[in-house]
MILUM-803026 format. One record per residue: x, z, y of N, C-alpha, C, CB in turn. Coordinates in steps of 0.001 Angstrom, whole numbers, plus 500000, padded with zeros to 6 digits. Glycine has a CB too. Layout:
N
XZYXZYXZYXZY;...
//
This chain:
237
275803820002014308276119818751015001277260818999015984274865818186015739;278374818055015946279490818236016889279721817282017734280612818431016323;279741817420018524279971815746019684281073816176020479278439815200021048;281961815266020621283274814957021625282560814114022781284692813933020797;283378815019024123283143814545025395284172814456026035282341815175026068;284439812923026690285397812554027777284920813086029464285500810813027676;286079813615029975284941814320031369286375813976032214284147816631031343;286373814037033642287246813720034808287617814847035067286728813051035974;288252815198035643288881816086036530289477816453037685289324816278036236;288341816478038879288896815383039899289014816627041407287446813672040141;289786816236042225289593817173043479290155818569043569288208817371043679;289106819559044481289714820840044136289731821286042946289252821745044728;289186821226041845288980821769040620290318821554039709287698821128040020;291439820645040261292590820648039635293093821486039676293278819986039820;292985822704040780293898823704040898293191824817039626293980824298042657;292286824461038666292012825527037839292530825393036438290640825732037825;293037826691036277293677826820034721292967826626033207294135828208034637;293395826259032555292352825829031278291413827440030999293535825243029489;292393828635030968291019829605030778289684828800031710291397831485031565;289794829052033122289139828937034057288012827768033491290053828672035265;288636826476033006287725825931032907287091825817031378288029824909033537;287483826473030435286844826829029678285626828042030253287792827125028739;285207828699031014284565829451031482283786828663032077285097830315032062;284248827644032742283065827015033394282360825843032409283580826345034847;282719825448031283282571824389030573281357825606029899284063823574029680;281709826950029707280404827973028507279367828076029978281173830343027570;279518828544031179278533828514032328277717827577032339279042828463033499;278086826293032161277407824588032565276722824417031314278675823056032859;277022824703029826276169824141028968274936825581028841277113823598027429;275493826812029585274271827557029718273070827296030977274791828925029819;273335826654031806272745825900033035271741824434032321274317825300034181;272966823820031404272259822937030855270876822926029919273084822498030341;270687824035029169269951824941028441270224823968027178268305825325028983;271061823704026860272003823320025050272090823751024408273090823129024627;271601823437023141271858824722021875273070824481021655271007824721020330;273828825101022038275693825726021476275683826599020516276695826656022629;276187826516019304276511826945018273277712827908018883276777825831017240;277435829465018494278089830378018579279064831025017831277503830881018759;280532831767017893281182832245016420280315833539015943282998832740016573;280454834079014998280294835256014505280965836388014698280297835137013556;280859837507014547281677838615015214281183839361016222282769838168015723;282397840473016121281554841250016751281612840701018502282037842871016405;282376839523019235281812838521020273281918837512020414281963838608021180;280690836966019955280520835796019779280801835052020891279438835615019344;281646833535020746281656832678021642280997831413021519282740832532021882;280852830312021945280220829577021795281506828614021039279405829291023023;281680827561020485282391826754019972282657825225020638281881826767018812;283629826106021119284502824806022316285880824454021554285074825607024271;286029823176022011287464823074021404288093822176022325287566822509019847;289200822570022855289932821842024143290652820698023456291107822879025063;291312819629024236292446818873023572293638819140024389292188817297023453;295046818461024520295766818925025398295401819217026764296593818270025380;296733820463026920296244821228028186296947819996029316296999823169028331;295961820000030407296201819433031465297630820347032781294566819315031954;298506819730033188299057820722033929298723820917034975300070820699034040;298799821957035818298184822449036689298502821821038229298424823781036486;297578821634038724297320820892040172297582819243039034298916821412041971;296723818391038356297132817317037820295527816885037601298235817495036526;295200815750038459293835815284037798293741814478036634293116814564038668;292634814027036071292758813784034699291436812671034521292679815318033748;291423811999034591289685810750033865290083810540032626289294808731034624;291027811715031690290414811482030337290824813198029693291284809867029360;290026813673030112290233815113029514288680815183028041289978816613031284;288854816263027456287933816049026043288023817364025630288497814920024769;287026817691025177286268818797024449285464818169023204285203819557025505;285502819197022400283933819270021550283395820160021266283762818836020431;282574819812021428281414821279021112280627820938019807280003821560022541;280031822325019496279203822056018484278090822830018615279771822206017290;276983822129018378275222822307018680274649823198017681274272820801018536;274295824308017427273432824635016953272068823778015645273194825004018081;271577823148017088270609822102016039271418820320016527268235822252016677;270489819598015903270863818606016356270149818135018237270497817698015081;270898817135019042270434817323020118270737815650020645271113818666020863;269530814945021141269932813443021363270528813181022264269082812597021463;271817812171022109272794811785022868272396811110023876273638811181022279;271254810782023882270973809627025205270297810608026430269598808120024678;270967810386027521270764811701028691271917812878028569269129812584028397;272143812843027288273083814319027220274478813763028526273964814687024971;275027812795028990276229813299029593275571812978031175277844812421029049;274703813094031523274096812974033093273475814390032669272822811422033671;273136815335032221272244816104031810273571817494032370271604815762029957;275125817099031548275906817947031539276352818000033157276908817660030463;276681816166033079277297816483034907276491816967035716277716815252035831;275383816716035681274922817922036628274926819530037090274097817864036482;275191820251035473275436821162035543276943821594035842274901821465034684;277874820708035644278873821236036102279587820712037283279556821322035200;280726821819037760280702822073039737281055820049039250282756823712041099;281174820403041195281727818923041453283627818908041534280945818350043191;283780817515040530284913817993040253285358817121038940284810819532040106;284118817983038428284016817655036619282559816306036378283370819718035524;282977815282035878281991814629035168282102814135033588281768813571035944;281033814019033379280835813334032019281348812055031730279547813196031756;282002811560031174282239810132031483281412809133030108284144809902031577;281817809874028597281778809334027716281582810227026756282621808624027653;280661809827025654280190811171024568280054810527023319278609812026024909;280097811050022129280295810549020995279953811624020074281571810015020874;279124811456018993279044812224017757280540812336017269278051811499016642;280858813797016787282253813788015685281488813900014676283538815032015692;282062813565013405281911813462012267282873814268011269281901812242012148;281755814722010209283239815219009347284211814459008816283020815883008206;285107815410008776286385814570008408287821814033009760285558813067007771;287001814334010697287731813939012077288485814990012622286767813522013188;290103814820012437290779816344012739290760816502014830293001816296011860;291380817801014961291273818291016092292016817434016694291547819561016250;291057817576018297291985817007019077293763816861019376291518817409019868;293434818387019494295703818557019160295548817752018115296815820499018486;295837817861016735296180816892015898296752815195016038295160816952015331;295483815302016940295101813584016880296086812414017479293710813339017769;295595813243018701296323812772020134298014812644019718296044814160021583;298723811449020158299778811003020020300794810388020978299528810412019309;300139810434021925300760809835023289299215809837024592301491807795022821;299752810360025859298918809920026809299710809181028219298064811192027149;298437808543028930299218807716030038299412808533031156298491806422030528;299865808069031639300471809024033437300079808281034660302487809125033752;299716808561035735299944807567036976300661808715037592298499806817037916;301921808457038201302227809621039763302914808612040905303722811249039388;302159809088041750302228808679043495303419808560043818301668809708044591;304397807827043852305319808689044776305628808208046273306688808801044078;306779808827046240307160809057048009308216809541048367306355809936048785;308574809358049679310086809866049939311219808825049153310257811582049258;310980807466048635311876806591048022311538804943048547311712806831046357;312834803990048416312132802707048382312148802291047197312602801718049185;311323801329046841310788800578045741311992800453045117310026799254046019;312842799922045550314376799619044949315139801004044281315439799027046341;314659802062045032315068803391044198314808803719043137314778804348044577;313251803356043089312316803392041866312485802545040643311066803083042291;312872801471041493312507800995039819313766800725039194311530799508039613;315462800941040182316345800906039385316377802454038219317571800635040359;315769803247039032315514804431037855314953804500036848315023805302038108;313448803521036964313294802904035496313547802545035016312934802487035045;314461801306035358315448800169034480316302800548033664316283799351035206;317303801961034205317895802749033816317837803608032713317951803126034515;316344804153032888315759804873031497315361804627030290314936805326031611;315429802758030998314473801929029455315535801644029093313276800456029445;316701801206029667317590801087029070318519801644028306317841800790029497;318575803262028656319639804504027726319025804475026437319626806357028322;320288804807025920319420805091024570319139806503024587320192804718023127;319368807214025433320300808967025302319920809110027056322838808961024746;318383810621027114318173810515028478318577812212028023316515809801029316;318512812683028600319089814646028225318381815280029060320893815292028583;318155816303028769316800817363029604317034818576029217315073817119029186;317464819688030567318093820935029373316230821606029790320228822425030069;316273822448028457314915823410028596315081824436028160313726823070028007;314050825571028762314152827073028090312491826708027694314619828798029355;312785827862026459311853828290025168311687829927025082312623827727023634;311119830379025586311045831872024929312133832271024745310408832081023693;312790832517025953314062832572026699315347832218026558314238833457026895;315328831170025571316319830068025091316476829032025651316147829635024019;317782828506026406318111827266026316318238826009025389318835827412026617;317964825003025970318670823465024957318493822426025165318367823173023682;318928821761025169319089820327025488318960819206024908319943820150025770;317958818662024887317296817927024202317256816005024946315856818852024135;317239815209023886317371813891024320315762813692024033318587812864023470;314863813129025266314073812954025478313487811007025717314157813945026304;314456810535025169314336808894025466312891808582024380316141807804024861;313080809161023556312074808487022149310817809230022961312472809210019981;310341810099023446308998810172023858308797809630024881308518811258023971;309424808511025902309031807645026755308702806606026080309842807397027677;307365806226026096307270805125025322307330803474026017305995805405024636;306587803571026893306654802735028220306531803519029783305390801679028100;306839802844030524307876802935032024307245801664032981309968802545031625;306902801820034199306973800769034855306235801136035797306694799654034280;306820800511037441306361800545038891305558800036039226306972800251039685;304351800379039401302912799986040196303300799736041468301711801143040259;303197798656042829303565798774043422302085798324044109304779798426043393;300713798734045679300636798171045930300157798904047091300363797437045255;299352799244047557299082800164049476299921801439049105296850800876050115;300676802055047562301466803377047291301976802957045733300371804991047393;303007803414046176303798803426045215303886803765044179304381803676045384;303052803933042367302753804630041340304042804278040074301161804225040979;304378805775039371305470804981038533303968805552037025307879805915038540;303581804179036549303063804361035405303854804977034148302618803226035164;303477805280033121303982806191032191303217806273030913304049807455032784;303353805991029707302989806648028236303812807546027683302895805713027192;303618808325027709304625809262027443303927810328026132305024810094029008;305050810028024624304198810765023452304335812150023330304534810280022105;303367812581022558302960814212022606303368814445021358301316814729022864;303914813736020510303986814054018840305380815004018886304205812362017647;305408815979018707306711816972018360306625817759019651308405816148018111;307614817902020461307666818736022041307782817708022877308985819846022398;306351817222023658306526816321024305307092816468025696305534815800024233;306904815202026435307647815074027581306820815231028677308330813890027645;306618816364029083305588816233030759305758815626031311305461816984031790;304949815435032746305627814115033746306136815004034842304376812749034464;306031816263034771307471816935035457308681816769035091307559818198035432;308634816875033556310090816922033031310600815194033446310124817375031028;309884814142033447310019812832033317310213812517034816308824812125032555;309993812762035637310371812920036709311900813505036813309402813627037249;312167814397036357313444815293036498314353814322035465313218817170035939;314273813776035199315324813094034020315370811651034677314643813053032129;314558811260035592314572809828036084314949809853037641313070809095035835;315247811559038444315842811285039268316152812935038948315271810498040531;317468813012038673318219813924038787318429814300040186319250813641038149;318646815608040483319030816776041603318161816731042595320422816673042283;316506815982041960315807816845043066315743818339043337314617816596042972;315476818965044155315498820249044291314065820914044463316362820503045356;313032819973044986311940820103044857310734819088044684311883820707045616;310123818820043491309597818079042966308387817398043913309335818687041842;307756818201044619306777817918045366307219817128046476306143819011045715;308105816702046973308810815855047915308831814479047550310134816280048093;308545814379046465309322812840045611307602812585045214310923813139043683;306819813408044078305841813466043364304179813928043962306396814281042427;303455813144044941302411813132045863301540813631044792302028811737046657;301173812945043420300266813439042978300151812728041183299113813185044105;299358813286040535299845812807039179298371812841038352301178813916038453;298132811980037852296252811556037211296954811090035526295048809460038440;295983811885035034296182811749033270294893810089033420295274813878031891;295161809137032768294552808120032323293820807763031284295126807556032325;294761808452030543294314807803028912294859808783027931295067806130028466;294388809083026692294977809577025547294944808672024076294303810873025391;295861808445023434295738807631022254295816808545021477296624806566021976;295154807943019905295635808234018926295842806911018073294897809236018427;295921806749016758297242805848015661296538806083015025298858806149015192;295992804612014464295033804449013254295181803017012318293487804503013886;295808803388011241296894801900010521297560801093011279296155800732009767;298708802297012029299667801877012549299492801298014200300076800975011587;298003801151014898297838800842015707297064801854016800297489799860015339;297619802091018060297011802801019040295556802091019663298115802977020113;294635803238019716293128803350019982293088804327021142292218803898018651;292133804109022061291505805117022502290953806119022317291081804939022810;291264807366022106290327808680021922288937808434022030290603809766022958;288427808095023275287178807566023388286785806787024501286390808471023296;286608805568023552286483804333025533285381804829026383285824802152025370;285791804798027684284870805008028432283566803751028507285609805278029649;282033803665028326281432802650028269281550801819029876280050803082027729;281089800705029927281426799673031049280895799739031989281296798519030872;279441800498031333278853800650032226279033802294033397277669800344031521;280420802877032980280579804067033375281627803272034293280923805329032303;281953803590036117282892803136036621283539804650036624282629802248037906;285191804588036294285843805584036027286289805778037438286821805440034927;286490807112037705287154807006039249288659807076039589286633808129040062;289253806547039804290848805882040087291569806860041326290722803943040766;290847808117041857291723809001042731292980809685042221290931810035043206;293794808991042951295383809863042257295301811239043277297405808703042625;295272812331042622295102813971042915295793814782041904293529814483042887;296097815395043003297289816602041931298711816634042544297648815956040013;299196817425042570301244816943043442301554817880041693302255818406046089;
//
């Protein structure tokens, strides 16, 4: 039995690296006392499977795993069962049987949303920089690769753009993951050229949402139910 879980990522716990929280994700379902299906070999792990990596100091209310159970194990209680066991930080939000036939998360995932804080600008700064971006056809971003330069036009993985404006300033973002996607560091750096230090401009940055494309139309990975209130803290610089 395999079930996909939507979980938050909230507070100090942003500052931890995906090892890190893969370690704490095998700790919590051993706290939980879960039958986790283990690999074979000579060390066995339990069978986790991450989806994209979150960047570091970046909170997240839609991060996802799946695991797979040993035996079968009933879904009702299982995601109050997990948040408890794991630190505070991390919750359960939303859980779902996978099924065969359902490829990996990397696979799937095709675009996710962005919120980042900003600061140090007026509104008028902001959003002529968006206007600007939706409008190029041709945005340029030089990058190193495994110690290669290049320069790459990055307009086609902005998918949508636009200024939240209301007690702080948020520039919303979909930004796609299909090929070498566009971080919201790099998206930042291409929408205001010659910062010198990112953290001046960029207060804090919360993953929202992840899609995937199913006959041509974007879905949710996995809706959060209604009766789950998601928590809306922008955390992370």
């Amino acid at each position: 039995m395999k079930v996909r879980i939507r979980y938050s990522k909230l507070g100090k716990v942003r500052f931890l690296g995906n090892l890190d929280v893969t370690r704490i994700w095998e700790r919590s379902l051993r706290k939980a006392a879960v039958p986790v299906a283990y690999s074979t070999g000579f060390s066995p792990r339990p069978r986790l499977s991450f989806g994209l990596a979150l960047p570091l100091a970046a909170g997240s209310i839609a991060e996802y795993v799946d695991i797979e159970f040993a035996t079968d194990v009933p879904l009702e209680g299982l995601a109050s069962r997990l948040s408890e066991a794991l630190p505070v930080g991390f919750d359960v939000m939303a859980l779902a049987e996978k099924f065969p036939g359902q490829v990996s998360l990397q696979e799937d995932v095709v675009a996710c949303d962005w919120e980042l804080e900003l600061v140090g600008m007026s509104q008028a700064q902001a959003s002529d920089a968006v206007s600007g971006a939706l409008a190029a056809s041709e945005l340029l971003l030089e990058r190193e690769r495994k110690g290669e330069r290049s320069t790459d036009n990055v307009r086609h993985s902005i998918e949508s753009l636009s200024i939240q404006s209301a007690e702080r300033m948020v520039l919303a973002a979909r930004l796609a993951t299909v090929g070498r996607g566009l971080r919201p560091a790099e998206l930042v750096g291409v929408l205001f050229p010659g910062l010198e230090d990112i953290t001046e401009t960029v207060r804090s940055v919360l993953r929202t949402e992840q899609w995937i494309e199913r006959d041509g139309a974007r879905q949710e990975l996995l809706p959060v139910p209604a009766a789950v209130v998601a928590p809306t803290e922008l955390v992370g610089a």
